[in-house]
N, C-alpha and C positions, 0 to 999 in steps of 0.2 A: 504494500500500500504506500510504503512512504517512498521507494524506488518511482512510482507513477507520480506521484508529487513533486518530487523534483523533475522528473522529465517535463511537465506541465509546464511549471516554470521555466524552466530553462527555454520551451518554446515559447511561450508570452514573451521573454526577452527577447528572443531572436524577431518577434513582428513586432513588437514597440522598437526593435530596432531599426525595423524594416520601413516602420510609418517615419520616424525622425529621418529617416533619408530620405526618403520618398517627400517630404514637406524643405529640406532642406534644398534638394535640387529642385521644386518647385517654386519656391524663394529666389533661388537665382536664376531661373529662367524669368519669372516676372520681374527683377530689379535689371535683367538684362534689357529691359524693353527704354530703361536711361539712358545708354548708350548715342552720344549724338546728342544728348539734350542738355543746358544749361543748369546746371543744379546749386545750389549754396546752401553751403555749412553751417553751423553753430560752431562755429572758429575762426581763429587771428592765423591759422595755417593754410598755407597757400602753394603750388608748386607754379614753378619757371622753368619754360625752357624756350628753346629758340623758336617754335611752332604757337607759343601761350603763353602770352606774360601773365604774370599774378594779378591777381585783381580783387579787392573787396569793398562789399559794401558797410553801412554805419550810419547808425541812427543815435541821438540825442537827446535826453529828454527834456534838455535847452538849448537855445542857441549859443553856443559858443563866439568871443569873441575873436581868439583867435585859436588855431588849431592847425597842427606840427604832426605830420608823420615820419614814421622814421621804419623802414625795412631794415631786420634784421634778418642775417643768416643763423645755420642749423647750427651755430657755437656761440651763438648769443651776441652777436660781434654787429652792430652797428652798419649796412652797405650803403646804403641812401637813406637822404634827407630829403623833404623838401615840407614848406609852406601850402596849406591847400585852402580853400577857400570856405572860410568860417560857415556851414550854414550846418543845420540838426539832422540832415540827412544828406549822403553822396554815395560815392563813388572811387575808389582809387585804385589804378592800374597803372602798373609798372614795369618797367618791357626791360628791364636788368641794365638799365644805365648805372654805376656805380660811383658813390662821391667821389672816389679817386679817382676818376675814368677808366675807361673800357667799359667791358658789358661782365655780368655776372654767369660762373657757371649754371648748366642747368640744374633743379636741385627745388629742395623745401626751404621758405620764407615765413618768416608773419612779419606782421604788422603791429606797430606800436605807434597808437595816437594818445596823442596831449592838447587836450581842452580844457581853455580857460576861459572861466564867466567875466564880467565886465569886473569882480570886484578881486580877481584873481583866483576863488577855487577851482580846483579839476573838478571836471563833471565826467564820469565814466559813459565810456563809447560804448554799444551795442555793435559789435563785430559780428561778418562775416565774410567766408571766405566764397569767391565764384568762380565756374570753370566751366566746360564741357565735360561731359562724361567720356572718356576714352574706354574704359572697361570696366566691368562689377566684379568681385570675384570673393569668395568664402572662404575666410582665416578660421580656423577653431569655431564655427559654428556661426560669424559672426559676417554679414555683408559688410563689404568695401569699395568705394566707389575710386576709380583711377580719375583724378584729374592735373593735367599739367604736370606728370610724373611724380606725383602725390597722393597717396590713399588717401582714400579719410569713410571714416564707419558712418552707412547707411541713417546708422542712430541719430546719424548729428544734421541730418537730410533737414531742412528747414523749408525750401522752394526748389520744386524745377519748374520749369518752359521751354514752350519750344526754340 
């Protein structure tokens, strides 16, 4: 009797294992359907490369008077600066111009803004990152979408478009 019990078991695992695959590749065949589409993150992480400059958006929940981005590299290391133009929501793309000149390898970036109100405090930026979807693909259980030679996890999916 208890020989038939374990055998039971042991087959219930084997099709609870069979359903978990079975939903898992049906998961990336539907997040394959991003591929080609414009997507953004819930992150200051961006990929570059010479096909896709970085790019993100950011929102405010004042106007800022002025406001300072600054791209860093995957060592925390400072490559561009510049001045963008004060308003509670944008835009910034970045095609690897470097404050020392030349152009920056291709690679992972974020983005680090400084907003300041008229009487000088920081007001924290609502970041994101945007890209095309190049490819989906499943780590450890988990969707990742390729953009600009940068994953970034399905989870942090905010918007796509066409």
């Amino acid at each position: 009797m208890q020989y038939s019990q374990v055998e039971q078991s042991i087959q219930q695992t084997g099709v609870l294992r069979n359903m978990l695959d079975k939903l898992s590749s049906d998961d990336l065949t539907s997040a394959g359907q991003l591929i080609g589409k414009t997507a953004e993150f819930d992150s200051s992480v961006s990929g570059f490369s010479d096909d896709n400059p970085a790019e993100w958006r950011w929102t405010f929940g004042a106007k800022p008077t002025t406001l300072e981005a600054e791209v860093l590299d995957s060592a925390g290391q400072v490559v561009a600066r510049a001045q963008v133009t004060a308003d509670s929501s944008g835009t910034f793309t970045w095609d690897g111009a470097l404050a020392a000149g030349g152009k920056a390898k291709e690679g992972t970036y974020v983005l680090r803004l400084t907003a300041k109100a008229a009487d000088g405090s920081t007001i924290p930026a609502n970041l994101t990152s945007v890209g095309k979807v190049q490819e989906v693909v499943s780590r450890e259980g988990e969707l990742w979408a390729g953009i600009g030679g940068v994953a970034l996890p399905l989870a942090k999916l905010t918007r796509v478009a066409a």
